[in-house]
N, C-alpha and C positions, 0 to 999 in steps of 0.2 A: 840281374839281381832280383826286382820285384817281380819280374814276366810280364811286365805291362797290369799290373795289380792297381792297387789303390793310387802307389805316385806314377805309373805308366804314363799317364796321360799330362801329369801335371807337370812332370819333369820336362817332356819334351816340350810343353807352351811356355814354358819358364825360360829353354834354350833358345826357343825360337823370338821370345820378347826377348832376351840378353842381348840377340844379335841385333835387333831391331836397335834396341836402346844404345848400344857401342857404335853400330851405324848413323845414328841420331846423332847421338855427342860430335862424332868426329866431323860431320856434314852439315851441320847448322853454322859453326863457326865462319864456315870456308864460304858457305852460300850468304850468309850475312856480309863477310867483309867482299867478297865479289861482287853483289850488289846495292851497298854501299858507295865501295869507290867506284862503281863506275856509271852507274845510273845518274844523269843529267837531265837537269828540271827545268 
């Protein structure tokens, strides 16, 4: 649509932080309560 124009470049860092960030959400959860319950002091 733009040919890689003015949002070219911004679109695709925008896509590539989206997935980063949806990555993030769903992986903090899981590593928090993983090592939470099971780490022994």
């Amino acid at each position: 649509m733009y040919d890689g124009g003015v949002f070219g470049g911004f679109t695709r860092w925008a896509v590539v932080f989206l997935i980063i960030f949806v990555l993030f959400i769903l992986l903090v959860p899981y590593a928090a309560t993983t090592c939470c319950t099971t780490t022994t002091y």
